[in-house]
mmCIF file of the C-alpha atoms, coordinates in Angstrom:
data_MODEL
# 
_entry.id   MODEL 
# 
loop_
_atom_site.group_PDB 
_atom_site.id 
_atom_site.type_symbol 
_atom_site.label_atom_id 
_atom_site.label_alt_id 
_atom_site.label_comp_id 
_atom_site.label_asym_id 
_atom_site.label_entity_id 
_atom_site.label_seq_id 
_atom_site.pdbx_PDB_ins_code 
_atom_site.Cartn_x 
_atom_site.Cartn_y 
_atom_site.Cartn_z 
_atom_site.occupancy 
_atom_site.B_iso_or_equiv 
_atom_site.pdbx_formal_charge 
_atom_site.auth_seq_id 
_atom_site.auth_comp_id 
_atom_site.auth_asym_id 
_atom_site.auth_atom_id 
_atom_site.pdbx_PDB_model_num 
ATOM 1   C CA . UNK A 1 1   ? 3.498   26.509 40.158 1.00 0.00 ? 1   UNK A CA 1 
ATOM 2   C CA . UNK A 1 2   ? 3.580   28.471 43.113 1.00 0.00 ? 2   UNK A CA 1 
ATOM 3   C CA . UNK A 1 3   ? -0.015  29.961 44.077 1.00 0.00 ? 3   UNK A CA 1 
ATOM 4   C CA . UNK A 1 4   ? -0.087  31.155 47.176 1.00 0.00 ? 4   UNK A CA 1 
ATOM 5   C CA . UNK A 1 5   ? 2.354   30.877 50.660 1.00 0.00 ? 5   UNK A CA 1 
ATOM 6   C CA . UNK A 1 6   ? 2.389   32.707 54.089 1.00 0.00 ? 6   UNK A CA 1 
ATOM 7   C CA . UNK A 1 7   ? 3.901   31.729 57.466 1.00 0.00 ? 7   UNK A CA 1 
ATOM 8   C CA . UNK A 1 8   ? 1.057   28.826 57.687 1.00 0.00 ? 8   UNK A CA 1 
ATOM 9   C CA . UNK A 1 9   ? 0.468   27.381 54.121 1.00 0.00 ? 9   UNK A CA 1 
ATOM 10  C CA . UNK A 1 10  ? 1.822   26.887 50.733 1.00 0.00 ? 10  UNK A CA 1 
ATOM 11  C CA . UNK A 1 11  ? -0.368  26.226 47.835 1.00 0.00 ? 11  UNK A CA 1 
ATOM 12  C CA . UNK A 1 12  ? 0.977   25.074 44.237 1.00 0.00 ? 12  UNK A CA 1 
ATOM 13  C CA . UNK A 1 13  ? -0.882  24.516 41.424 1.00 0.00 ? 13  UNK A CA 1 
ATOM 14  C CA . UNK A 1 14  ? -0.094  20.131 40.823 1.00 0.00 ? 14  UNK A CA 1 
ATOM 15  C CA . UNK A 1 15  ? 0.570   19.048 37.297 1.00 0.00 ? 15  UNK A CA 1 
ATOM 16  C CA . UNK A 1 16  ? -1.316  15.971 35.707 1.00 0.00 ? 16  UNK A CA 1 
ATOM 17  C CA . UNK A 1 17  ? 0.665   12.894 36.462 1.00 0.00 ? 17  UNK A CA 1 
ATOM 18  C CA . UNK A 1 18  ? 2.262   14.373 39.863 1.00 0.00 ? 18  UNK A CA 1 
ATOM 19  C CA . UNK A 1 19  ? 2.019   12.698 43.040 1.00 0.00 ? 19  UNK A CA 1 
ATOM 20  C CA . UNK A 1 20  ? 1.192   14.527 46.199 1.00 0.00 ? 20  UNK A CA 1 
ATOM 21  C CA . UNK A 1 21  ? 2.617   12.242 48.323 1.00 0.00 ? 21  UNK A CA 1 
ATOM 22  C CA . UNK A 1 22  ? 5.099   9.253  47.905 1.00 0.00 ? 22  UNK A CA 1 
ATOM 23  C CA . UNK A 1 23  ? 3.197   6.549  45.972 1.00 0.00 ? 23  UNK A CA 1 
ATOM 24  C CA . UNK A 1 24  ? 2.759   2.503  46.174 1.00 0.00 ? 24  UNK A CA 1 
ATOM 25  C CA . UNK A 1 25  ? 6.136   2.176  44.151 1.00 0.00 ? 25  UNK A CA 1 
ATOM 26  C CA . UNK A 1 26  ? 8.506   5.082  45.948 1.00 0.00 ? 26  UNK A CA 1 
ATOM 27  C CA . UNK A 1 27  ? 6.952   7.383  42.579 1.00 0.00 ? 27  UNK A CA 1 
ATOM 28  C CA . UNK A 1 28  ? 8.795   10.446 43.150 1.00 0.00 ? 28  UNK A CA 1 
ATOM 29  C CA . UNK A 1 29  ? 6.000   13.162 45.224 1.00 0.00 ? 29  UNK A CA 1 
ATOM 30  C CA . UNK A 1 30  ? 4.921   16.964 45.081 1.00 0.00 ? 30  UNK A CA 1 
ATOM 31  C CA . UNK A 1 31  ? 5.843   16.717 48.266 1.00 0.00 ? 31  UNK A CA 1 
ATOM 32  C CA . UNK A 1 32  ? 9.330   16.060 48.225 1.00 0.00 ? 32  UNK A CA 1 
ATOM 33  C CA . UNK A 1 33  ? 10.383  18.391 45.271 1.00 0.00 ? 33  UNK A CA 1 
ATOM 34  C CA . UNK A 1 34  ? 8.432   21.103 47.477 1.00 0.00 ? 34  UNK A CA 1 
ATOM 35  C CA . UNK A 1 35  ? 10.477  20.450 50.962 1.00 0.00 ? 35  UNK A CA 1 
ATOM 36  C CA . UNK A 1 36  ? 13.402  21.527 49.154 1.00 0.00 ? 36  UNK A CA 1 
ATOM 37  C CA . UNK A 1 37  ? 12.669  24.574 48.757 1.00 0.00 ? 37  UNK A CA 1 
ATOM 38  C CA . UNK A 1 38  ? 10.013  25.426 51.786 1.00 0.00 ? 38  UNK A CA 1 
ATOM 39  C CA . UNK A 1 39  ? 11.062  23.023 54.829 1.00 0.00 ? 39  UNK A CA 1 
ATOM 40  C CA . UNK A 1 40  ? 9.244   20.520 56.226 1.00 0.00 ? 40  UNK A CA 1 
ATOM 41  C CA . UNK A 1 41  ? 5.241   20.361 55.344 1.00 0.00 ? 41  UNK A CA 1 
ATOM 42  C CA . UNK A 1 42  ? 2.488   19.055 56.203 1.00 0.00 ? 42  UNK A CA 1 
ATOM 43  C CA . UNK A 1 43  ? -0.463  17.732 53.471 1.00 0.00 ? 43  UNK A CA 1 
ATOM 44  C CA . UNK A 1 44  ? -4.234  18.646 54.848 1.00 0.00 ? 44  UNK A CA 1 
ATOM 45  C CA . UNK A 1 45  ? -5.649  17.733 51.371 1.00 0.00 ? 45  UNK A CA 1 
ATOM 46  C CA . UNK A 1 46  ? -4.503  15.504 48.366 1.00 0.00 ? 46  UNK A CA 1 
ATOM 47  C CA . UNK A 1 47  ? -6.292  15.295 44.827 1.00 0.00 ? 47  UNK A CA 1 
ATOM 48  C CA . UNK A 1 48  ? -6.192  12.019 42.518 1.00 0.00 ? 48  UNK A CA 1 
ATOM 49  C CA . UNK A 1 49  ? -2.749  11.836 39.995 1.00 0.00 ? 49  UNK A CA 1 
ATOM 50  C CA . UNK A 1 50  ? -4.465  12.504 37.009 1.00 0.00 ? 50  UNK A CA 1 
ATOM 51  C CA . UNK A 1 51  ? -6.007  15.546 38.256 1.00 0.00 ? 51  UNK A CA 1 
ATOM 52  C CA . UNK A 1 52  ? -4.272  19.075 38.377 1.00 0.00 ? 52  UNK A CA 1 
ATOM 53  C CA . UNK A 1 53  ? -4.905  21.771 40.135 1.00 0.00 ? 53  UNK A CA 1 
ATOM 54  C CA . UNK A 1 54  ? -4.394  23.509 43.321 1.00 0.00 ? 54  UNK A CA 1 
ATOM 55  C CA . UNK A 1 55  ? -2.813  21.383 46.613 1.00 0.00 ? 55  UNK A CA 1 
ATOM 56  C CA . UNK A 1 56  ? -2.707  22.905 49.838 1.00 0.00 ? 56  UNK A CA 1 
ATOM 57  C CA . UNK A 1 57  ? 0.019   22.354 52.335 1.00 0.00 ? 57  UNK A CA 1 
ATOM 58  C CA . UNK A 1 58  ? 0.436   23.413 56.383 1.00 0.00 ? 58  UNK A CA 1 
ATOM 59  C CA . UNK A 1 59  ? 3.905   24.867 57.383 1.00 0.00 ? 59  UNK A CA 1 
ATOM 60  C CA . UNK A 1 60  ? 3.101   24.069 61.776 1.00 0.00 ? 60  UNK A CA 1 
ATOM 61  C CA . UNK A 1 61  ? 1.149   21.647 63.192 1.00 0.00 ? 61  UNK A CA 1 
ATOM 62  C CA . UNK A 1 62  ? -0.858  24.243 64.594 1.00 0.00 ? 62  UNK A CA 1 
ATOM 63  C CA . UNK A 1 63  ? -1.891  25.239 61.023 1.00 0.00 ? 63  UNK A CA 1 
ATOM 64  C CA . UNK A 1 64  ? -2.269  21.474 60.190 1.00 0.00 ? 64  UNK A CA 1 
ATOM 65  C CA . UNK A 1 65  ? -4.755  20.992 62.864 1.00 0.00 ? 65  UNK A CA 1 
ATOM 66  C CA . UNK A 1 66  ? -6.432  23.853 62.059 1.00 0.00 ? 66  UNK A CA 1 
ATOM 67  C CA . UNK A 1 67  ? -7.440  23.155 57.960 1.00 0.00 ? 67  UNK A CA 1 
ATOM 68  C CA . UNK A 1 68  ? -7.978  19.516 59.132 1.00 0.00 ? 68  UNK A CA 1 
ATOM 69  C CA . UNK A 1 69  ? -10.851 20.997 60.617 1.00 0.00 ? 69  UNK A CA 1 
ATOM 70  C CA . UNK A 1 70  ? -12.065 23.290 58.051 1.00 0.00 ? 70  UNK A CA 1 
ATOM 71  C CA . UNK A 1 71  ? -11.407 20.520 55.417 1.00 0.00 ? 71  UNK A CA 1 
ATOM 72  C CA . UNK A 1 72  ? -13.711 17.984 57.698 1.00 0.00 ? 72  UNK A CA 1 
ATOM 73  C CA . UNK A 1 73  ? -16.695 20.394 57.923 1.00 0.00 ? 73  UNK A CA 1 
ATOM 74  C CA . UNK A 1 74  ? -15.538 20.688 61.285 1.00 0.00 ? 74  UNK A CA 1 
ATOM 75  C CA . UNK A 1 75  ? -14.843 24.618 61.832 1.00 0.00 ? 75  UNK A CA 1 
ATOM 76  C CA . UNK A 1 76  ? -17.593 27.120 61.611 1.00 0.00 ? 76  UNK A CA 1 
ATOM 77  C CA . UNK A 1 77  ? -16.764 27.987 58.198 1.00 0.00 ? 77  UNK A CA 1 
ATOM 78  C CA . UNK A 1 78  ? -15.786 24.670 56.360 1.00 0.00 ? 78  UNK A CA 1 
ATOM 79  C CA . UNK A 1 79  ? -13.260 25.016 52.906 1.00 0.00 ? 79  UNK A CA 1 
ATOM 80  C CA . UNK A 1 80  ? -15.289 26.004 49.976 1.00 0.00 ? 80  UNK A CA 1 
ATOM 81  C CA . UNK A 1 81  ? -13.538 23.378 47.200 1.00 0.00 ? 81  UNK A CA 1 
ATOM 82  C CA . UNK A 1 82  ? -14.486 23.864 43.505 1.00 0.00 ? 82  UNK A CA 1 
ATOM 83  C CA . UNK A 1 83  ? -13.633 22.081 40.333 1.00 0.00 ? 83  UNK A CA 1 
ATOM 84  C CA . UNK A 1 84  ? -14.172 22.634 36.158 1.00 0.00 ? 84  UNK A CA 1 
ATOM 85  C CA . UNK A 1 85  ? -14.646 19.102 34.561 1.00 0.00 ? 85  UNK A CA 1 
ATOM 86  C CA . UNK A 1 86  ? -15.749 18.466 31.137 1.00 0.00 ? 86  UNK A CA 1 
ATOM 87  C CA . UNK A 1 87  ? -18.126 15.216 30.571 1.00 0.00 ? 87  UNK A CA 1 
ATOM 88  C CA . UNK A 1 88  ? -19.445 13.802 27.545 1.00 0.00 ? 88  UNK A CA 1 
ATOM 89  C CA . UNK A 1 89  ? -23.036 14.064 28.221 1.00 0.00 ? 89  UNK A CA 1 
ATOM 90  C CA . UNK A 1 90  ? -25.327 16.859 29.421 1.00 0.00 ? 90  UNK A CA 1 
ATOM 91  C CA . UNK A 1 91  ? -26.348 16.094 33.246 1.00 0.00 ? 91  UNK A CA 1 
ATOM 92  C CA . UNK A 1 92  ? -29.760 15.475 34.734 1.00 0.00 ? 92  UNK A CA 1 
ATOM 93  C CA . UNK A 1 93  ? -30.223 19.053 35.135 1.00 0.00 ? 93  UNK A CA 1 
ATOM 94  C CA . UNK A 1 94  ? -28.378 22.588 34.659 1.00 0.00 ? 94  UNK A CA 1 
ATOM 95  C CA . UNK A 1 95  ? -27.791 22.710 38.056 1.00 0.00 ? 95  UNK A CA 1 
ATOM 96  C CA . UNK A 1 96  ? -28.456 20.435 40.913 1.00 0.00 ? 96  UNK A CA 1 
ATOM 97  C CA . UNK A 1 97  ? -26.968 18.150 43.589 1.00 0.00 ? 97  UNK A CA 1 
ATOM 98  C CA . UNK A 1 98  ? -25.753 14.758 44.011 1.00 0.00 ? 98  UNK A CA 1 
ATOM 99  C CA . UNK A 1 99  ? -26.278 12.615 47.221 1.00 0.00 ? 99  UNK A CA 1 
ATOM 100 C CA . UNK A 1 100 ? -24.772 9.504  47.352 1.00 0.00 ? 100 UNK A CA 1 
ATOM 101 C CA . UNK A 1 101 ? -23.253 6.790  49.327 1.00 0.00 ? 101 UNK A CA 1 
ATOM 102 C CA . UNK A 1 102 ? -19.606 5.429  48.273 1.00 0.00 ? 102 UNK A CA 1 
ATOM 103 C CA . UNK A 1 103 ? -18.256 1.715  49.034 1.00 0.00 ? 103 UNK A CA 1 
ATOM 104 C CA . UNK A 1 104 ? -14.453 2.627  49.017 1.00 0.00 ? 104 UNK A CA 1 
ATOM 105 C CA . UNK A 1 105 ? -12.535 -0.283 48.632 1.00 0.00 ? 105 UNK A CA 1 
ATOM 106 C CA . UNK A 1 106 ? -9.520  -0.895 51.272 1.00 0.00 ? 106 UNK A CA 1 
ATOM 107 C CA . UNK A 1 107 ? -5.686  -1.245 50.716 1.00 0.00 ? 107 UNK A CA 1 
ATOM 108 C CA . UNK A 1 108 ? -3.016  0.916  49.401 1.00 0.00 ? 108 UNK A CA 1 
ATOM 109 C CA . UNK A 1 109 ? -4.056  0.156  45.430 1.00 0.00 ? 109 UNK A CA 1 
ATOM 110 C CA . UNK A 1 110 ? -7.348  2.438  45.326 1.00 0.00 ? 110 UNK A CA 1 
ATOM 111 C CA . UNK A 1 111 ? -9.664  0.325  42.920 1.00 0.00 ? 111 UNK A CA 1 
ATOM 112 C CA . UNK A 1 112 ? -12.664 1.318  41.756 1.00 0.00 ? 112 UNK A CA 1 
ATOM 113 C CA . UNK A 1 113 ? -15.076 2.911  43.912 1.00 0.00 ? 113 UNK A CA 1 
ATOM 114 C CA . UNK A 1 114 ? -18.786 1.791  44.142 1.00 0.00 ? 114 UNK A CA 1 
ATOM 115 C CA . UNK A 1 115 ? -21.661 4.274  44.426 1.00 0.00 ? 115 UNK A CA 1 
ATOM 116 C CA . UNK A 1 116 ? -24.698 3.291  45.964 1.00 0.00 ? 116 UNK A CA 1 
ATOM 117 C CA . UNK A 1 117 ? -28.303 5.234  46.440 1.00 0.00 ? 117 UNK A CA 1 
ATOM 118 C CA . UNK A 1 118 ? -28.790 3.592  50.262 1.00 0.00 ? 118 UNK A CA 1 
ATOM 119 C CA . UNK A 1 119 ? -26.402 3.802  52.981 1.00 0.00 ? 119 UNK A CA 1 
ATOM 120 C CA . UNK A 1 120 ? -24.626 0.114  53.465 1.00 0.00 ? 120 UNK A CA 1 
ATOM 121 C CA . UNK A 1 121 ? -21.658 -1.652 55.351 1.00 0.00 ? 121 UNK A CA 1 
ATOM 122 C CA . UNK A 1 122 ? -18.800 0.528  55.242 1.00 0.00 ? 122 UNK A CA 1 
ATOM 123 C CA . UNK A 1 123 ? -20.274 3.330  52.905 1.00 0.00 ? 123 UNK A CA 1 
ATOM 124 C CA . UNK A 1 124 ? -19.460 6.908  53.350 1.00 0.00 ? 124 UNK A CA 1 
ATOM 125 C CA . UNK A 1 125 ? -22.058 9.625  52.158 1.00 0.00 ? 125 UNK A CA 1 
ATOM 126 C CA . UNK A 1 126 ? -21.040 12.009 49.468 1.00 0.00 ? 126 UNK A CA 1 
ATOM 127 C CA . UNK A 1 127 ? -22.515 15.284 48.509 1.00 0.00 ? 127 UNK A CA 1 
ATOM 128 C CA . UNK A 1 128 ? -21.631 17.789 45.544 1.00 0.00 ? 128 UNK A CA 1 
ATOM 129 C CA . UNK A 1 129 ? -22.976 20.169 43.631 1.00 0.00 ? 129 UNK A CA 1 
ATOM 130 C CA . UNK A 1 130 ? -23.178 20.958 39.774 1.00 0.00 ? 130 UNK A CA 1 
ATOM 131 C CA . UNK A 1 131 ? -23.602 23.794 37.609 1.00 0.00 ? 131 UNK A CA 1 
ATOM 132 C CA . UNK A 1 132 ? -23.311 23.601 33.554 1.00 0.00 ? 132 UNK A CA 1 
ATOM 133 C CA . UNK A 1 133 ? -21.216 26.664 32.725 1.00 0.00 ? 133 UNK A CA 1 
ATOM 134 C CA . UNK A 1 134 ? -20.230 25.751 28.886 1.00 0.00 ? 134 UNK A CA 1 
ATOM 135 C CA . UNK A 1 135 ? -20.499 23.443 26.033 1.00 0.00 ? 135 UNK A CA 1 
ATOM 136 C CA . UNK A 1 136 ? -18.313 22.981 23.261 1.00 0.00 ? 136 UNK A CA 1 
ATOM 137 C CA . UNK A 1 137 ? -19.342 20.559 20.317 1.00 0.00 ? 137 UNK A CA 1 
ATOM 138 C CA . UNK A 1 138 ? -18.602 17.650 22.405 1.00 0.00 ? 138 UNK A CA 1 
ATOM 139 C CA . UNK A 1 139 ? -18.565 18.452 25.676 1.00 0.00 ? 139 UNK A CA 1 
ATOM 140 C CA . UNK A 1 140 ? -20.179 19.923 28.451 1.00 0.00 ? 140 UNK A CA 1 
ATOM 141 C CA . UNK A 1 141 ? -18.173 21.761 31.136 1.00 0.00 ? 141 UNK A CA 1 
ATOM 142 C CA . UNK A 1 142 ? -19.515 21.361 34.834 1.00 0.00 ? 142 UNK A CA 1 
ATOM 143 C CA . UNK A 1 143 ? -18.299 23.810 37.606 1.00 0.00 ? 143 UNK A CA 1 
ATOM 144 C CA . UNK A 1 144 ? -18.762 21.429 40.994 1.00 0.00 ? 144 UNK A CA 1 
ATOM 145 C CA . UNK A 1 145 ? -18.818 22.483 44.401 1.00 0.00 ? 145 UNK A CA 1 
ATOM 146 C CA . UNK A 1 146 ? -17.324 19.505 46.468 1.00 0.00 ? 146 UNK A CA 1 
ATOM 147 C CA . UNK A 1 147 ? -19.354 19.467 49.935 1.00 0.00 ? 147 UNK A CA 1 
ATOM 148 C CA . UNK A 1 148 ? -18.066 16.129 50.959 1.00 0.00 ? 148 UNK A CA 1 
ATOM 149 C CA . UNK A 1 149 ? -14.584 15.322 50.392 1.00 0.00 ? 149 UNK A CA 1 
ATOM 150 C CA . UNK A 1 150 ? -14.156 11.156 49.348 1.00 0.00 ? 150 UNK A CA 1 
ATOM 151 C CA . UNK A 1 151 ? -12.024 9.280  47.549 1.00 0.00 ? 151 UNK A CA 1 
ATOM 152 C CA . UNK A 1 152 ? -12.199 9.634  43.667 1.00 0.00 ? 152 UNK A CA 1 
ATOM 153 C CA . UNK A 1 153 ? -15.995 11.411 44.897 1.00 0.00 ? 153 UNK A CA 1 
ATOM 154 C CA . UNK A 1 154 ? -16.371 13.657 41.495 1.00 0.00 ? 154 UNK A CA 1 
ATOM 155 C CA . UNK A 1 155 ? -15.715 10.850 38.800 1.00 0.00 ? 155 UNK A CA 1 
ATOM 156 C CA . UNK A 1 156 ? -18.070 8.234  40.587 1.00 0.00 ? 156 UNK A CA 1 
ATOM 157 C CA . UNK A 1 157 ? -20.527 10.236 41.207 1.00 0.00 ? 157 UNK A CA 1 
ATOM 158 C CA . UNK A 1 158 ? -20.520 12.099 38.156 1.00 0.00 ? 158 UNK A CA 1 
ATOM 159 C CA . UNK A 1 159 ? -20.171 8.823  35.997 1.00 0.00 ? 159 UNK A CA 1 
ATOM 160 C CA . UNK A 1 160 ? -23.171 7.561  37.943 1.00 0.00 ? 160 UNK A CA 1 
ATOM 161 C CA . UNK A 1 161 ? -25.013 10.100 37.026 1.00 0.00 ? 161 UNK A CA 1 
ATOM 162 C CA . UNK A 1 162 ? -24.318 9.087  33.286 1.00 0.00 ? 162 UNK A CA 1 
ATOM 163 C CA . UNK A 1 163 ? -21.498 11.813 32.736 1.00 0.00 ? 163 UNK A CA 1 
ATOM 164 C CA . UNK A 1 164 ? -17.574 10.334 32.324 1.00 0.00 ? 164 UNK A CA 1 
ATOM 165 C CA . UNK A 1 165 ? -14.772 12.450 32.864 1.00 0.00 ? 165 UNK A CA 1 
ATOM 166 C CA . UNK A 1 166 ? -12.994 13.405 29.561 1.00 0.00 ? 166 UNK A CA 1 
ATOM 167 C CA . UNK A 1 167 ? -9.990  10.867 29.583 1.00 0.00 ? 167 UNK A CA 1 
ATOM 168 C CA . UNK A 1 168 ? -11.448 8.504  32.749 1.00 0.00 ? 168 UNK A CA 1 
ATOM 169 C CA . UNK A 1 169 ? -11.600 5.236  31.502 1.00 0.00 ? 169 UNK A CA 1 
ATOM 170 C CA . UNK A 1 170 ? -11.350 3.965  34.995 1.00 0.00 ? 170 UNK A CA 1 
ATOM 171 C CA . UNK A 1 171 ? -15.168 5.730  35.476 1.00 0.00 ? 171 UNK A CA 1 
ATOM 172 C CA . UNK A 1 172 ? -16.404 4.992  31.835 1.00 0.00 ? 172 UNK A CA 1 
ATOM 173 C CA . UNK A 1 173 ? -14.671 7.159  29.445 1.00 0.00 ? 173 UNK A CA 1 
ATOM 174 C CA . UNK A 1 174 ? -14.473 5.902  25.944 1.00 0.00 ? 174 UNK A CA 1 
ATOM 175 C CA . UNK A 1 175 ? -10.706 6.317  25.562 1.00 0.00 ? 175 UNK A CA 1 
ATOM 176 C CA . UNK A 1 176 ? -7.994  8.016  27.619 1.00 0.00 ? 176 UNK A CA 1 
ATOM 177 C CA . UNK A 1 177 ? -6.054  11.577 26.976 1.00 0.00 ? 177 UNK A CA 1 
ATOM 178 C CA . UNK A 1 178 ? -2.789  11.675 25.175 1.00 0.00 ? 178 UNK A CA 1 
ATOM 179 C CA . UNK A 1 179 ? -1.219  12.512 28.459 1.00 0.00 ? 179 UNK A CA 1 
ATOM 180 C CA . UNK A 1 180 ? -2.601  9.986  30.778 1.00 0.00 ? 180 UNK A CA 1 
ATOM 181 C CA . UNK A 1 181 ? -4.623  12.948 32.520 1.00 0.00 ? 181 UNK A CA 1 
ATOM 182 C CA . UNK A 1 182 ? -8.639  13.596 33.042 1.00 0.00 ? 182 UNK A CA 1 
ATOM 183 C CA . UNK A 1 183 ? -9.791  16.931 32.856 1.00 0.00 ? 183 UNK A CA 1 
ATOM 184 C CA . UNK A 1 184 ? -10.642 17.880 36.354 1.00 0.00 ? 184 UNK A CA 1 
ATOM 185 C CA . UNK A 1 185 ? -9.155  20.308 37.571 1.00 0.00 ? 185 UNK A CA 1 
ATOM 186 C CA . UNK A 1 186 ? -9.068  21.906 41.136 1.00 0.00 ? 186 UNK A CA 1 
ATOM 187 C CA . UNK A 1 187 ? -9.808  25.535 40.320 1.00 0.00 ? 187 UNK A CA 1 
ATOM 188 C CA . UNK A 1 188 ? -10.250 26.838 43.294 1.00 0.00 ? 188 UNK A CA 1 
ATOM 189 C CA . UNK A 1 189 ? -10.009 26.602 47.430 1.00 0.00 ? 189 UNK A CA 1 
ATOM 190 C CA . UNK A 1 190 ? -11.961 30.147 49.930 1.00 0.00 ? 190 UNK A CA 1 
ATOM 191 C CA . UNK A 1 191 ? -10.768 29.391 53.290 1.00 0.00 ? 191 UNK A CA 1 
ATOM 192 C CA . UNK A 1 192 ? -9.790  30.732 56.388 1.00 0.00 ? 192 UNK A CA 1 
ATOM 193 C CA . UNK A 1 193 ? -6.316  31.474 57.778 1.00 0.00 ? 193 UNK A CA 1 
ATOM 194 C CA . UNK A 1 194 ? -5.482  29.513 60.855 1.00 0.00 ? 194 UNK A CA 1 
ATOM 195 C CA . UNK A 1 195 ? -4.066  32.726 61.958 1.00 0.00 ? 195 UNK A CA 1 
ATOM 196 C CA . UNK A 1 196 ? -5.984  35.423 61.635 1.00 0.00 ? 196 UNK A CA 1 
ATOM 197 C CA . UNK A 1 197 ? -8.995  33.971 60.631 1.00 0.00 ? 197 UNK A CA 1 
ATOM 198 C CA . UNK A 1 198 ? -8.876  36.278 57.843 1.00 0.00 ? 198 UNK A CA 1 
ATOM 199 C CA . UNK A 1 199 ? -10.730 34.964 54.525 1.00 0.00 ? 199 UNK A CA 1 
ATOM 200 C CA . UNK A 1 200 ? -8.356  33.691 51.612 1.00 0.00 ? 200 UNK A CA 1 
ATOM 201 C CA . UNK A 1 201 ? -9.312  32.806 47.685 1.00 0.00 ? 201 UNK A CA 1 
ATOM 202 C CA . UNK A 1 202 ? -6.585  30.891 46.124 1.00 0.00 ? 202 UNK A CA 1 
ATOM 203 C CA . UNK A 1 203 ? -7.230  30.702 41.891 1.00 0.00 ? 203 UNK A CA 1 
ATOM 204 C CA . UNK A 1 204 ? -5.646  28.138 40.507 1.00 0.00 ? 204 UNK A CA 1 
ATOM 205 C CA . UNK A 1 205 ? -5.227  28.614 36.143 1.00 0.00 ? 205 UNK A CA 1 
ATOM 206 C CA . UNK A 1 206 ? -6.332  25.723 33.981 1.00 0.00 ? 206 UNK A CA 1 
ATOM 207 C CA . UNK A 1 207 ? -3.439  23.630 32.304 1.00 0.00 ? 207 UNK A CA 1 
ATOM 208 C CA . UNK A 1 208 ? -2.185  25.019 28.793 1.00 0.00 ? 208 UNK A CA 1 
ATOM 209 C CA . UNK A 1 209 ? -5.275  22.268 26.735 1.00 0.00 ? 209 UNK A CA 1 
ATOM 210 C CA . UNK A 1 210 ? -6.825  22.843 23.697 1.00 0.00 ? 210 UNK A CA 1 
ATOM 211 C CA . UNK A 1 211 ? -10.091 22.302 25.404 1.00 0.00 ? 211 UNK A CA 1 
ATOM 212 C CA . UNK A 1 212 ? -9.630  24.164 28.477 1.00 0.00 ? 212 UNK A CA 1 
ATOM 213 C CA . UNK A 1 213 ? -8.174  27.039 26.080 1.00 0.00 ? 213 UNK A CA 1 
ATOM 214 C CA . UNK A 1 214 ? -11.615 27.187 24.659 1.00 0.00 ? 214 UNK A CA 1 
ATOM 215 C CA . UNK A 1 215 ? -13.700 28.368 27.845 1.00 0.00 ? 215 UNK A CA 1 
ATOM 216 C CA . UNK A 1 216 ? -14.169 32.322 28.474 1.00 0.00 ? 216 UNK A CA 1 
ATOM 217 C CA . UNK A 1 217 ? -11.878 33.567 31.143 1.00 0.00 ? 217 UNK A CA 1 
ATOM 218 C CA . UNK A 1 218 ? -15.089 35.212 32.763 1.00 0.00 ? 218 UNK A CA 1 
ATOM 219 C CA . UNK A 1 219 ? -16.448 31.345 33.494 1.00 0.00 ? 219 UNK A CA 1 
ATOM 220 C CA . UNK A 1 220 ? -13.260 30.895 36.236 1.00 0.00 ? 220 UNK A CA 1 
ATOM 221 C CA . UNK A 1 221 ? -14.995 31.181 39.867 1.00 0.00 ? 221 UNK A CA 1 
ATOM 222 C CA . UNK A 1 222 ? -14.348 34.273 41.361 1.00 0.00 ? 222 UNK A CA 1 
ATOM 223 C CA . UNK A 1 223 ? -14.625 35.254 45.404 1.00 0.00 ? 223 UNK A CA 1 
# 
C-alpha cells in the first residue's frame, strides 16, 4: 500500500512475508514490484520479513544521501521511528528505556543476535524506548521509540528484557503465527524532507489481525 510519495521519496506500507530487497535465494523484493511502477529507487531503511509496516524509499541520490543522514543520527533532526508490538509478558516498567550492546553475527544468513549488558568485540550499542499502551487478556501492547537502528534491535532487546514478540520463536516465542509473521509493526516514521526541510508524518495502518483489530484507534501515534 501506497503511503506517501513526492519528487524525493516513496513510502508503502510492506506486508508480512515481503522482502525489501532481493533475498539470499533471488526471493522476489518490495523493491522490484515497486520499480515498476515508480523508476529506479533507492532503499535508506529496511525492516525484518516478518515485520510489516511502513518502508521508506529515495527517488535521487541527493535524497538518498540526505535520509542516510537523518536515519544515522547524523542530521540535526534525526528520523523519529516508532513501532506497536504485542509481548507476552508485562515489561520491567510502564515506561522506560533499554540500553544495550548487540553481537551481530556476520554473513548474508542473519542468525541470531546476542545482547550483551557491557560493550565487547564487535558489539554495537542499542537504545529504545517503551511505553505500555494496552493489554488484552494475553498480551501487552508496547509502543517503542527506536533511537538506535540495529539489526533485529526490538525482538532482542525486548526478549532480553523477558518480553517475546507474539509469533517470534527465533527470540523466544512459544509458537509461531498462522502466517509466518510477528506482530511488530512499523507504525510510524516524522522526518524531514531533503528538500525543503519541511517536517513530514507518514501513518502507516496496522494489518487487518484479530489482535491488532482489538486496540482503540486513539492508541495509533499521532504528530
Amino acid at each position: 500500500m501506497l503511503l506517501y510519495q513526492d519528487k524525493d521519496i516513496i513510502a508503502v506500507n510492506k506486508k508480512i512475508g515481503e522482502y525489501v530487497l532481493p533475498g539470499i535465494k533471488g526471493e522476489p523484493a518490495l523493491i522490484d514490484r515497486l520499480e515498476k511502477s515508480y523508476g529506479r529507487l533507492l532503499p535508506v531503511h529496511r525492516i525484518d520479513v516478518p515485520v510489516s509496516g511502513i518502508v521508506l524509499f529515495a527517488r535521487t541520490k541527493a535524497a538518498a544521501a540526505d535520509l542516510g543522514r537523518q536515519f544515522s543520527g547524523q542530521a540535526d533532526k534525526p528520523v523519529e521511528k516508532r513501532y506497536l508490538c504485542a509481548v507476552d509478558a508485562a515489561p520491567p516498567a510502564e515506561s522506560g528505556r533499554l540500553e544495550d550492546y548487540l553481537y551481530i553475527p556476520s554473513g548474508k544468513k542473519l542468525n541470531k543476535v546476542r545482547v550483551l549488558k557491557e560493550p565487547g568485540k564487535n558489539t554495537k550499542k542499542a537504545v529504545l524506548d517503551y511505553r505500555l499502551i494496552f493489554r488484552t487478556e494475553r498480551y501487552y501492547i508496547l509502543e517503542i521509540t527506536l533511537l538506535t537502528g540495529r539489526k533485529h534491535q526490538i525482538r532482542a532487546q525486548l526478549a532480553a528484557a523477558g518480553c517475546h514478540i507474539k509469533g517470534d520463536i527465533k527470540y523466544g516465542a512459544k509458537r509461531t503465527n498462522p502466517d509466518g509473521g510477528i506482530h511488530l509493526h512499523a507504525i510510524s516514521l516524522k522526518l524531514a524532507s531533503p528538500s525543503s526541510g519541511a517536517s513530514l508524518f507518514i501513518l502507516a495502518p496496522l494489518p487487518d489481525d484479530p489482535l491488532w483489530n482489538a486496540l482503540p484507534p486513539n492508541l495509533l501515534p499521532g504528530e
